[in-house]
N, C-alpha and C positions, 0 to 999 in steps of 0.2 A: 347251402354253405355249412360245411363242416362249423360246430360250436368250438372256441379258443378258452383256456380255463386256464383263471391268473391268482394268485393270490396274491389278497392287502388286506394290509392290517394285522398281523398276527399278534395277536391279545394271550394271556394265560389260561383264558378260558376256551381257547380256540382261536380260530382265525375264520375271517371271511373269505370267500369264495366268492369270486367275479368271474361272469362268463359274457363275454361279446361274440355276438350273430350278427351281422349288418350292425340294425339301427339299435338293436333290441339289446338291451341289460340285463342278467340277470343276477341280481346278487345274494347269496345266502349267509343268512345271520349264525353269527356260532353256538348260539344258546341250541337247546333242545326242548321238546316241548311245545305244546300248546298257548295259544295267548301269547303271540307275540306283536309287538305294535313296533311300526315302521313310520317315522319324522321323517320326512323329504321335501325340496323344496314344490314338488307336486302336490304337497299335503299329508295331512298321518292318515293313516290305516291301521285299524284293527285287522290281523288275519290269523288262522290256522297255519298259516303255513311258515317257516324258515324263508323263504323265498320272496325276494321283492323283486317283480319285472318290470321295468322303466320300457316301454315300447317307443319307437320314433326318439329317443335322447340325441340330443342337439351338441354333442361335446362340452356344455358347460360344465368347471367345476361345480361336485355340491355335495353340500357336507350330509351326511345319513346317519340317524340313529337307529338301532334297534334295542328294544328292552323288551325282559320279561320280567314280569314284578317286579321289583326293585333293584335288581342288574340292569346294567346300563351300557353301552357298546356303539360308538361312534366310528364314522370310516370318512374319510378325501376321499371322492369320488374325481376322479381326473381323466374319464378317459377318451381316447379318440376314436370318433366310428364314422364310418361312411357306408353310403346305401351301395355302391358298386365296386366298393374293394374284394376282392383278391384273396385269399388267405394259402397261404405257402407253408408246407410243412416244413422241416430240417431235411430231410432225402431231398424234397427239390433242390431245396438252393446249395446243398452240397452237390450235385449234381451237374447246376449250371456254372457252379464257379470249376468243377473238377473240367467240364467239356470245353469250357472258357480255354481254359492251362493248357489242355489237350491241343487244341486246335491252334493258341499260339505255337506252342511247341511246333507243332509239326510245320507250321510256315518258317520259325527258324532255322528248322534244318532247312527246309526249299533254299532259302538264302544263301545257308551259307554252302548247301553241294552245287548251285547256280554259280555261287560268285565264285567256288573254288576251280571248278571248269572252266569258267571264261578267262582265270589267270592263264590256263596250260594253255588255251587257245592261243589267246595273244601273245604270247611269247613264241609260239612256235608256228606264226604266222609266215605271209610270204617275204622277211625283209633278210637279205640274202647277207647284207653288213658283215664284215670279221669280227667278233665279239670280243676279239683280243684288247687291245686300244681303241680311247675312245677317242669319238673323231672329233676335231674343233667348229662348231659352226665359225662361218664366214663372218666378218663381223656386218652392223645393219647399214643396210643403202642411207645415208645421209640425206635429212632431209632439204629441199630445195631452199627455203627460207632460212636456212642458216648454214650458206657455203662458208670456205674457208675465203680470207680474205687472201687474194692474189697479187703479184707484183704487177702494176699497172691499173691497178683499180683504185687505188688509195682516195682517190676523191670523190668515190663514190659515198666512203667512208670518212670526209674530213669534217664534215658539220657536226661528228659524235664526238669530238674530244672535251676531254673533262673543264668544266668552265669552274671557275673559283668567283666562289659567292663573297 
């Protein structure tokens, strides 16, 4: 896994330098120089080196000091790491959103040369009609349960008339 290099903290004497690999932290102090000591909540260290590496870091925030003699230089440590991520540079993901776009695009037009062809179909199918005027449908069959009421039925109908309450 390619290393990711972020910076926090920028101070006047410098800034720190945080590099995440998997699980692995690596953080460089801005001082220069020899004799530098690192506070963490893993414990302080005297080291040679600019460089603190947190191996296995669990995500929790935590606060870090580094000093060299009497300069002093804190950082928020906040960062997120997992053992089986991924790291994507900027060409990937401009890449899959570009083929993204790409590929909608090109289903759009499918659509609409699909839908524009099936108009000219359907109109110029087999229905032989004069185009001139339009024809009236018939009006609809009349349902069974509600014929009109006929001369000579009226008693079928007399037990419906309006009753005063």
């Amino acid at each position: 896994l390619p290393l990711v290099s972020v910076l926090i903290g920028v101070s006047s004497q410098g800034e720190f330098l945080v590099e995440i690999s998997g699980t692995t932290v690596t953080i460089t102090c801005p001082f220069e120089g020899k004799g530098i000591k690192w506070n963490h909540p893993g414990g302080s260290q005297d080291t040679e080196e600019r460089k603190l590496i947190l191996k296995d870091h669990d995500s929790t925030p935590a606060n870090l000091t580094c000093s060299s003699g009497n300069k002093k230089r804190q950082l928020y440590l906040n960062a997120r790491v997992c053992a089986t991520c991924e790291e994507l540079d900027a060409l990937a993901v401009a890449g899959i959103i570009t083929a993204d776009l790409l590929v909608t695009l090109g289903v759009l037009i499918l659509v609409y040369y699909f839908s524009k062809s099936r108009k000219g179909r359907a109109s110029a199918g087999g229905d032989s009609r004069p185009r001139g005027q339009k024809m009236q449908r018939p009006p609809p069959v009349p349902n069974p349960d509600y014929e009109p009421i006929r001369k000579g039925q009226r008693e079928v109908y007399a037990g419906l008339e309006p009753r005063g309450y």
